[in-house]
Residue frames as a rotation matrix with the C-alpha (Angstrom) as fourth column:
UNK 1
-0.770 -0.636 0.056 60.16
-0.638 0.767 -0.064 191.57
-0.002 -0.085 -0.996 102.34
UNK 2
-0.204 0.888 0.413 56.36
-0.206 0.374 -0.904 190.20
-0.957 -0.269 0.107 102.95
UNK 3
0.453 0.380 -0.807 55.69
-0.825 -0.164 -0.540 190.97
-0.338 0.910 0.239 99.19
UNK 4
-0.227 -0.621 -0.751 58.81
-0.915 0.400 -0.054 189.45
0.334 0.674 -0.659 98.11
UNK 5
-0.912 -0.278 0.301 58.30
-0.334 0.930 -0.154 186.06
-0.237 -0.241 -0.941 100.10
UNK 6
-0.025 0.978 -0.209 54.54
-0.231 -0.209 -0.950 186.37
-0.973 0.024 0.231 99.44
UNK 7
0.149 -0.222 -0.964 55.65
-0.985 0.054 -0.165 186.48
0.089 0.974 -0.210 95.21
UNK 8
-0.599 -0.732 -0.324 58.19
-0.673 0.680 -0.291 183.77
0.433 0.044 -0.900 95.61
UNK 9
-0.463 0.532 0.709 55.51
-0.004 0.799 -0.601 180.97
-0.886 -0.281 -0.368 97.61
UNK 10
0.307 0.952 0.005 53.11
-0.262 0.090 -0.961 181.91
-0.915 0.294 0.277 95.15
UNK 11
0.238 -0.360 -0.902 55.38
-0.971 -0.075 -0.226 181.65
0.013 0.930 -0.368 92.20
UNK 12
-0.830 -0.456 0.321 56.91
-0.514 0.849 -0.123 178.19
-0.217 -0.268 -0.939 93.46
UNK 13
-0.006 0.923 0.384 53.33
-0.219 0.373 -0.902 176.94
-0.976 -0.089 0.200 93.79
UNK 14
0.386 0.673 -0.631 52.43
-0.516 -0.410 -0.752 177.71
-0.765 0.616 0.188 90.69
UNK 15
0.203 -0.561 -0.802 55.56
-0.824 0.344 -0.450 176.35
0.528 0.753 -0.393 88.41
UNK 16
-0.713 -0.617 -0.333 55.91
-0.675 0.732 0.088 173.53
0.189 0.288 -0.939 90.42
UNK 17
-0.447 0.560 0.698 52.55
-0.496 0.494 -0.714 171.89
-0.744 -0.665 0.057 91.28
UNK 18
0.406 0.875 -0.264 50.67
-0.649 0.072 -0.758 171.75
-0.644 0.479 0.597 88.44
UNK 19
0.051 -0.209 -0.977 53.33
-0.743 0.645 -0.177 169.05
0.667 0.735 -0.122 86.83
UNK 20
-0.962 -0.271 0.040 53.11
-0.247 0.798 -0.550 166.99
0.117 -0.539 -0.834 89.59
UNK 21
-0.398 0.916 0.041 49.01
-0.781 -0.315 -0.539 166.97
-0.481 -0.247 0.841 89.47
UNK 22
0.133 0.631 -0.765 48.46
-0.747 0.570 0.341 164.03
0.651 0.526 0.547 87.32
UNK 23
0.302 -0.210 -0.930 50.42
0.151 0.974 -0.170 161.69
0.941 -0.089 0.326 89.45
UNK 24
-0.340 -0.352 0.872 50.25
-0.339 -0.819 -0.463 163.14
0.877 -0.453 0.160 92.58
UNK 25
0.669 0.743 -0.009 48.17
-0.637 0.580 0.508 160.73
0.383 -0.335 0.861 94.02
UNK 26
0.779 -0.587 -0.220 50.43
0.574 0.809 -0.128 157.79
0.253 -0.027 0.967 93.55
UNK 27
-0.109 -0.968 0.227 53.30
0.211 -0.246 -0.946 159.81
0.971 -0.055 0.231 94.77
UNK 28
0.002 -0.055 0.998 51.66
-0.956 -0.292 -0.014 160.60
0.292 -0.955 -0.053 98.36
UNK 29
0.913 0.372 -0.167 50.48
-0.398 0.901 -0.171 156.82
0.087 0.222 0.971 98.43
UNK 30
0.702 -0.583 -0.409 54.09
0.355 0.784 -0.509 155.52
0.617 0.213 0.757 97.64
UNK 31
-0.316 -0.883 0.346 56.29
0.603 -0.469 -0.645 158.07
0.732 0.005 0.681 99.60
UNK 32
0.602 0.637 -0.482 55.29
0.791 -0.393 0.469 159.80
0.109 -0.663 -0.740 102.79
UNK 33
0.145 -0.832 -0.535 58.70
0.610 -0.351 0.710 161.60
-0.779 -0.429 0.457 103.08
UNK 34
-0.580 -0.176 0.796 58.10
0.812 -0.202 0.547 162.91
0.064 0.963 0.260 99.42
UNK 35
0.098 0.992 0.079 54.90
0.742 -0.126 0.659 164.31
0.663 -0.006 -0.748 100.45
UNK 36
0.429 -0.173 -0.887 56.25
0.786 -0.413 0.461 165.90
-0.446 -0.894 -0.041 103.51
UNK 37
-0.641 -0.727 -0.245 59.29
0.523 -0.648 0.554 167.82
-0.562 0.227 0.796 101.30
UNK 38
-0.322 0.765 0.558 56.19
0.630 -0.267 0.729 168.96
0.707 0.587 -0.395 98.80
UNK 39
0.666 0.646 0.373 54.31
0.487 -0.756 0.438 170.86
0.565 -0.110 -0.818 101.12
UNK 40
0.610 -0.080 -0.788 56.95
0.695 -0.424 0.581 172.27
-0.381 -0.902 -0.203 103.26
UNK 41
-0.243 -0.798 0.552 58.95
0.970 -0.195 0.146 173.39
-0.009 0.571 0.821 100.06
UNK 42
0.358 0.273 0.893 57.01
0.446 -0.890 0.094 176.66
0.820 0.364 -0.441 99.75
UNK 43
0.845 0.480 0.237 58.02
0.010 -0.457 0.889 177.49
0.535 -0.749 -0.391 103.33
UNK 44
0.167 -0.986 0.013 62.20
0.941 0.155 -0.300 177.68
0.294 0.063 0.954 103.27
UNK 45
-0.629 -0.623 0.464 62.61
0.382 -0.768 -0.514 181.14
0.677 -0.146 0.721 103.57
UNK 46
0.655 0.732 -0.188 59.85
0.466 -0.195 0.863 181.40
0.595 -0.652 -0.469 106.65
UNK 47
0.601 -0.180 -0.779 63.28
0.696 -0.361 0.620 182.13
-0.393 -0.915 -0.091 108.95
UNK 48
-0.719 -0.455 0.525 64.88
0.659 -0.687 0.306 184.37
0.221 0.566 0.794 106.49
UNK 49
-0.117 0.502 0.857 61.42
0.338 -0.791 0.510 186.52
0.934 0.350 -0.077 106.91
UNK 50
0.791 0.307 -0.530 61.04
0.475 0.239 0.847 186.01
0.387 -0.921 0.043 110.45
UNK 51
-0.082 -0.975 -0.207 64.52
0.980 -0.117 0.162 187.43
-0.182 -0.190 0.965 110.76
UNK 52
-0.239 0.306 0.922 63.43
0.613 -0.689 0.387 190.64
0.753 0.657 -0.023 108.73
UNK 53
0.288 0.859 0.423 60.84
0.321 -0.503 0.802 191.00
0.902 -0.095 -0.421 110.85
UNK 54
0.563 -0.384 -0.732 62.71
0.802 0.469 0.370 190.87
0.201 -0.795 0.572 114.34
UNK 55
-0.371 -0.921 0.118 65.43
0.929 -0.366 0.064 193.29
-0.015 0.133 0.991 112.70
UNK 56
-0.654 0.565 0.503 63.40
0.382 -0.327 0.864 195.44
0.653 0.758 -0.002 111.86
UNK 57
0.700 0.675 -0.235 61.30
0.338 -0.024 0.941 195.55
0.629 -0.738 -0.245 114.99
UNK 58
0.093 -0.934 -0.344 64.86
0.990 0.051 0.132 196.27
-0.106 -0.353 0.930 116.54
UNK 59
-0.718 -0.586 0.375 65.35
0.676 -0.716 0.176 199.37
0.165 0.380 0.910 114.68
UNK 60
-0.208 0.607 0.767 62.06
-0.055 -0.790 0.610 201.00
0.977 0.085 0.198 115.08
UNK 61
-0.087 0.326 -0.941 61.67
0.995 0.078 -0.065 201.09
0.053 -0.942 -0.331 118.81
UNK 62
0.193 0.137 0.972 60.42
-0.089 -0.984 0.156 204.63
0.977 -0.117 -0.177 120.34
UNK 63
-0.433 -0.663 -0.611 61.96
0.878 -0.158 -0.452 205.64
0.203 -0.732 0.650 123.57
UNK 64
0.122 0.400 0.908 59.70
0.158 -0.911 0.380 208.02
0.980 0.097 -0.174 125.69
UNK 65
-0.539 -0.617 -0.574 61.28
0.665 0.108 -0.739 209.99
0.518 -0.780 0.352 128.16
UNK 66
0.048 0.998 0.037 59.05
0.833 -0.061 0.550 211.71
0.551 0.005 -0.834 130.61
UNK 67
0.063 -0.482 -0.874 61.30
0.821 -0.473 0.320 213.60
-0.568 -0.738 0.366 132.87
UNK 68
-0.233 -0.168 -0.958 61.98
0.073 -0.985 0.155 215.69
-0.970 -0.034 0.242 129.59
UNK 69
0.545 0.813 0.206 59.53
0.217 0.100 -0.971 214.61
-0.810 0.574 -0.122 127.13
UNK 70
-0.161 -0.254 -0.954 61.40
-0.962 -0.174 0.208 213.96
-0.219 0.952 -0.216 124.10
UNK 71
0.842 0.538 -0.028 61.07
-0.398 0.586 -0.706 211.31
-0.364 0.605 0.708 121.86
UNK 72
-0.102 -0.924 -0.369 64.17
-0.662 -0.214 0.718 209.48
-0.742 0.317 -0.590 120.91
């Protein structure tokens, strides 16, 4: 899931900055709220991964019992 959100920022980046690079200037300048949605766009599916990770962290728990050493 790291990879996949890890692709998917870097892909976003990529196709969508470099047309906004000539006039990027004048667009922080006129628009603060524009600016804001711009950089936080790459970072939408932060609680989709953040979830993952959680779930995940859920399922792998070890359980060590000492009375009769097993692992569960």
């Amino acid at each position: 899931m790291g990879k996949l959100y890890c692709a998917m920022t870097i892909t976003l980046l990529i196709s969508t900055y470099p047309y906004l690079y000539p006039s990027i200037s004048r667009l922080y300048n006129e628009d603060i709220l524009l600016m804001f949605l711009f950089l936080i766009t790459p970072f939408v599916l932060t609680p989709f991964l953040a979830y993952r990770i959680l779930f995940i962290k859920g399922l792998s728990t070890i359980c060590l019992n000492r009375s009769t050493q097993k692992i569960y």
